[in-house]
C-alpha angles and dihedrals in degrees: 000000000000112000108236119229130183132205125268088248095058090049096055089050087051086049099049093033083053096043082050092059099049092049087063096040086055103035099111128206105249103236118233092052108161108221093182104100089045101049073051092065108043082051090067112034092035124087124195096262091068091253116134124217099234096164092058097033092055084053103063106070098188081058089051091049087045098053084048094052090049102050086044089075098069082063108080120085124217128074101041118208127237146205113359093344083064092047103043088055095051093054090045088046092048091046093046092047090057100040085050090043091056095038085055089061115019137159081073121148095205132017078231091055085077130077113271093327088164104038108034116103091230100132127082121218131156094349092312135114101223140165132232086258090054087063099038102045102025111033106022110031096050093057120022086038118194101351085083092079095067096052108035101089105189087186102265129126099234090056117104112282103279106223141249096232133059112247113255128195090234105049091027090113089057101037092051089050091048081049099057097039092052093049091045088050103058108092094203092066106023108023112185100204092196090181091055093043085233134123115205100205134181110279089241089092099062091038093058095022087137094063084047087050093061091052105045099281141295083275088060096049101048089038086065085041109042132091115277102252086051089059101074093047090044089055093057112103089216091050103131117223122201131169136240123224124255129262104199090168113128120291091229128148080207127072094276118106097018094105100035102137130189085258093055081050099050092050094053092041079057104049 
């Protein structure tokens, strides 16, 4: 058997791609974060829908000044939360990071329409420099599972409804659970067709079946979130499950990210 050897150059881009992962494995929440000023916020530029007001919000440049604050404080590094402190600060970063990211550069039509807005190490947390992957796929989804789906809102409209009120480690449980049966509620992006004996879910659930696997199943768990009338038909065994397609235009109150197609996504993919 031939001994493989690689050049000089790969090695150096597995070593910085592996440092790069470390340093997001390792990158800890700094504990004490105040959530208040920005629950304030989502009070206030957020409707009920999930839509967020980015015209108005850009406009307002103490806002502005007040969604950047708040996100400074994930910078520092030193005391690191745990448990539902951590994870309630990671949701509320992710979705900060996002909200910021698009404020930066609205008017957007799609969160794809900008450069590398998923991949790029632009957001400081515990000393580190992450992306929004790095907190997804690293530091949520190991640990809180499946339950990360609910709560990261990546500004589509297809995403789940991004809620009115900050995440707090003390009503995290709760909040989780508001978040998933709001999601599950909403027929435009989970539909229960009782008659057909079909449900037409978010694609999510295909995307991330293996986090809805550890836990019973992406039936089981929409069978404890749906609407009522939804449960009977999610616990057959013969129940069909299909999946919508994804709207990744902008999750905007305003005009932008209505007419977003599957063309507009391809070309952006492509840039």
């Amino acid at each position: 058997m031939k001994a493989k050897f690689f050049s000089p150059l790969v090695c150096a881009a597995l070593l910085i791609g592996l440092q790069s992962f470390c340093r997001a494995q390792s990158a800890a929440v700094p504990s004490g974060v105040k959530h208040d000023a920005y629950d304030r916020l989502l009070k206030k530029y957020v409707n009920s829908q999930g839509l967020v007001a980015y015209e108005k919000w850009k406009s307002n440049a103490e806002d502005m000044k007040a969604l950047d604050d708040y996100l400074a404080q994930f910078a520092a590094a030193g005391s690191a939360a745990s448990g539902n402190d951590r994870f309630a600060s990671l949701i509320n970063a992710y979705n900060g990071f996002v909200l910021q990211w698009i404020l930066q550069n609205y008017p957007t039509e799609s969160i794809w329409a900008l450069k590398d807005s998923f991949k790029a190490k632009r957001h400081k947390l515990g000393g580190a420099t992450v992306s929004l992957n790095d907190i997804e796929n690293e530091m949520l989804r190991p640990e809180f599972g499946y339950r990360t789906h609910a709560v990261l809102v990546c500004a589509a409209r297809s995403c789940p409804p991004l809620q009115q009120s900050a995440y707090s480690a003390s009503g995290l449980d709760e909040q989780v659970a508001r978040a998933f049966r709001n999601w599950l509620g909403r027929p435009d992006l989970n539909e229960f067709l009782i008659d057909k004996n079909e449900a037409a879910v978010s694609s999510i659930f295909k995307w991330f079946k293996g986090d809805f696997e550890k836990a019973g199943g992406a039936k089981t768990i929409m069978a404890k979130y749906a609407p009522a009338p939804a449960r009977p038909l999610l616990e057959k065994p013969d129940c069909k499950i299909s999946y919508k397609s994804y709207n990744w235009g902008l999750n905007d109150q305003g005009p932008h990210g209505r007419n977003y197609s599957k063309t507009n996504l391809i070309f952006d993919f492509l840039k």
